[in-house]
C-alpha angles and dihedrals in degrees: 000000000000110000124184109255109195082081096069096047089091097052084039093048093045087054092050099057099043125112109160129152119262099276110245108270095214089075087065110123124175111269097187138355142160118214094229149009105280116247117260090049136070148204110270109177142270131314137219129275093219094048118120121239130185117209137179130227118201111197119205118278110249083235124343091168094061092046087049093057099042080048082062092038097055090038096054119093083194086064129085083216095060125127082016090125116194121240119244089250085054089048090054095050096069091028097051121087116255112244093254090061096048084043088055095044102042091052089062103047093043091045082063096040091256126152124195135211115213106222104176127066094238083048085235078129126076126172124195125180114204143146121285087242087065114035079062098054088044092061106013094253144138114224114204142184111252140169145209106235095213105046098024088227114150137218144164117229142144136255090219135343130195137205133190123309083230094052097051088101104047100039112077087189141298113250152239079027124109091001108103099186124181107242113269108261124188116255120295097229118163118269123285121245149167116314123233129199099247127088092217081057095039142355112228125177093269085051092045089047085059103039094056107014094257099176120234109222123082130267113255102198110071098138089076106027126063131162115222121204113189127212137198135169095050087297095163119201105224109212088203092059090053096048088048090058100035082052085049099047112026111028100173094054126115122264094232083056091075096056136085146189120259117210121180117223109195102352087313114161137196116224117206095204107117099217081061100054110127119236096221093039103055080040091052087049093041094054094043091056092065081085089073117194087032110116115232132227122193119204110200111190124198138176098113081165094064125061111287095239086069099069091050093061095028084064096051093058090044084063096040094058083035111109119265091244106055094027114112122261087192137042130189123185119179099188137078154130134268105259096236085067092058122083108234087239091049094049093043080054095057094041092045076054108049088043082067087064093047100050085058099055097270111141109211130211133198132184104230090212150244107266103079112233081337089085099211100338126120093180122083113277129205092213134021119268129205113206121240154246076035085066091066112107082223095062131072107234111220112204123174140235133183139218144025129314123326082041122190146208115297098235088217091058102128115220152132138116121319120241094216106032121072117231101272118234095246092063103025093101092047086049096042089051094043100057092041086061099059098042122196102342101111104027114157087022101093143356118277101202116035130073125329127213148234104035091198146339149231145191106297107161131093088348107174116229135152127261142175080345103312135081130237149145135268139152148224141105084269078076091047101056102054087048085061089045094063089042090057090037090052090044096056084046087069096034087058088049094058083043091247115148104259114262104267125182107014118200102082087047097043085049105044122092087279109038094053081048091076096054133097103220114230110210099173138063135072128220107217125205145131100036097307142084085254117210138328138250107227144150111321118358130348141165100255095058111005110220097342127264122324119238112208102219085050101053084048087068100040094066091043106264 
């Protein structure tokens, strides 16, 4: 990943210059810890002293609040300040450390002859790569071996690690430490299979254009507006499967319609073998393209090696430092973890992330999900769980339906209340409706007050797509996301047109007057798991399928075209 280095001089040059004495190591206090090993992994052994390890230090943003409510005040149509989206400089200047925080920092790593590498472009970011000996004299820690029993991958990792009482302040937190997260999978969606003629048998892209009013002429404005679709877990994107749909599908459109850009993201690749095309990936690619004339970007991540957190937040600087003109306004990302694996630090750090996007005028999309109120698992849970990063306020939640009209709830739409985000502002009355309509049924099961999810969904079920040279049919929300990522994409198309600023971040717009204006309400439906029915779809939002499905010419309208 190429990264912008005049950032990091001041943190380097700090360093330089600093000759400070060793800080006193009584003044160590725990920083984070967990009580035991997480179930679903187990002690392995020891490691070696000698062995390497690669950590990352997060310092402490200047001012994250502030960028978070500039973020709401450039996203509100309610707001003289909407559409006014920040620069990335402007962006930096609330996300990078003060100087008395890389000062801070940079004394105690260089008191211990340690030199850090800034990987990120506001240089909130430092790596440092160092023996286990000590990394656990550094932070009063005992790396391990450990594994995850159903994978067999193995990590090392601690039980608890400290810095100094003086640094408390400054450091947001070291990773991969006290975080045990299950590998990153693609996307369980349900298995792929002939196609049939019918859309109540299948939903190809003539049966999504009618169902939602997709248009049918191409954007015109491609210099300024790209969709991005993001991959992870060696899901490789197949350019021969995408021409084969859009030749399919859509048989007068332009060649160079049926391309796409390729970006790597932490040493990810893109394999051209057919036999290794990616389902979700030639599914991502296919349901973009309904945004015909829009050009495409790939981001392939890799670092299958690192924790699978990094790649979520490595993406989001690669963008950042990416032109303006080639830059996404759009990005779809149909992976992600069940929230309860995430430490609440880790997921706040996605979703600060992510906010960054938003404030310059990124729209972000997440798939809810496939487990029901289970998020992504597919074994028994004592409580609901919603699925992250789509649980960040900063993110728009894509949940699924199926049929015809009237459609109803998916009854795999993942969705539910976060456990680490508050309720925001632009959804707290439809949350606090919705809970108070279904009483006590499900108390202990989930939070009451905090973020709701999904914001909206689309069709997710038997969407036809290409893949390894056929075509066939598969579902998932994972369908659904990349279909409202053309429909933004095709949206700002117009916006630029009229020389408006592109949407941005969604979910102030999608839930003022106008915005819910351009929903069908879908007020059946349940999404099971856990042992329960899980909840309903009903009148207004709920956490099966958000505020219902988008309808294009609607949304035209809403944003006064």
């Amino acid at each position: 990943m190429h990264l912008l280095g005049s950032a990091f001089f001041l943190l380097l040059t700090i360093l330089a210059a600093t000759n400070a004495a060793v800080l006193d190591r009584t003044t160590m206090v725990v920083h984070e810890s967990i009580k035991a090993v997480p179930t679903g992994f187990t002690h392995s052994g020891s490691i070696s002293p000698d062995q390497e390890i690669t950590l990352r230090i997060a310092l402490t943003h200047a001012d994250i609040t502030g960028l978070q409510a500039k973020t709401y005040a450039v996203s509100d149509p309610g707001n003289k300040l909407y559409g006014q989206h920040l620069t990335v400089d402007e962006v930096f200047a609330f996300t990078r450390p003060t100087a008395l925080t890389a000062s801070a920092v940079s004394t105690w790593l260089s008191s211990n002859s340690i030199i850090p590498t800034s990987i990120s472009p506001a240089g909130d970011v430092l790596s440092v790569t160092l023996s286990a000996s000590n990394a656990n004299a550094l932070l009063d820690a005992q790396f391990e071996k450990f594994a995850h029993v159903a994978s067999g991958t193995t990590m090392v990792r601690t039980l608890a690690y400290s810095v100094p009482a003086s640094l408390q302040e400054h450091v947001r937190y070291v990773h991969p430490t006290v975080a045990f997260i299950p590998p990153l999978q693609a996307p369980a969606m349900k298995a792929a299979g002939g196609v049939n003629a019918s859309c109540a048998a299948e939903m190809n892209p003539s049966c999504l254009q009618e169902l939602y009013a997709f248009p049918t002429d191409l954007a015109n404005n491609s210099a300024q507006n790209v969709l991005g679709v993001a991959g992870y877990v060696n899901e490789f994107a197949n350019f021969a499967d995408l021409a084969l749909f859009t030749t399919q599908f859509f048989p007068t459109r332009p060649a160079s319609d049926s391309n796409f850009t390729v970006i790597e993201v932490d040493e990810g690749t893109n394999s051209q073998t057919l036999s290794n095309a990616g389902v979700e990936a030639d599914l991502d690619m296919d349901m973009a393209s309904l945004a015909g004339g829009v050009p495409l970007t790939f981001f392939t991540v890799g670092g299958e090696d690192l924790d699978g957190i990094d790649g979520f937040i490595d993406i989001t600087n690669t963008i950042l430092v990416m032109p303006v003109e080639t830059r996404p306004t759009v990005l779809t990302t149909s992976y992600g973890f069940n929230e309860q694996d995430i430490p609440d630090f880790l997921n706040t750090e996605m979703c600060n992330a992510y906010t960054q996007l938003g404030a310059v005028g990124i729209s972000v999309l997440f798939a809810s999900g496939d487990g029901g109120v289970g998020g992504f698992q597919s074994i028994f849970c004592e409580v609901f769980v919603p699925t992250s990063p789509s649980d960040c306020p900063f993110i728009t939640s894509v949940g699924g339906v199926t049929g015809l009209p009237p459609q109803t709830a998916a009854s795999f739409s993942s969705g539910g209340f976060s456990e680490t985000f508050e309720v925001p502002d632009y959804q707290a009355a439809d949350v606090a409706a919705y809970v108070a309509s279904i009483g006590n049924e499900y108390d202990g099961l989930y939070s009451t007050n905090s973020r709701g999810i999904p914001d909206l969904a689309m069709q997710a079920e038997n969407v036809e797509f290409a893949w390894e040279g056929g075509l066939f049919i598969v579902s998932g929300t994972s369908a659904a996301t990349p279909m409202f990522a053309a429909m933004i994409a095709l949206i700002n198309d117009r916006l630029i047109a009229a020389g408006k600023p592109v949407l941005g971040f969604l979910n102030p717009f999608l839930y003022s007057a106008q915005g819910r204006a351009a929903f069908t309400d879908i007020t059946s439906g349940t999404n099971p798991g856990c042992g329960t029915n899980g909840f309903s779809a009903g009148p207004g939002w709920d956490p099966v399928t958000g505020l219902g499905t988008p309808n294009f010419e609607q949304l035209l309208a809403a944003v006064g075209l």
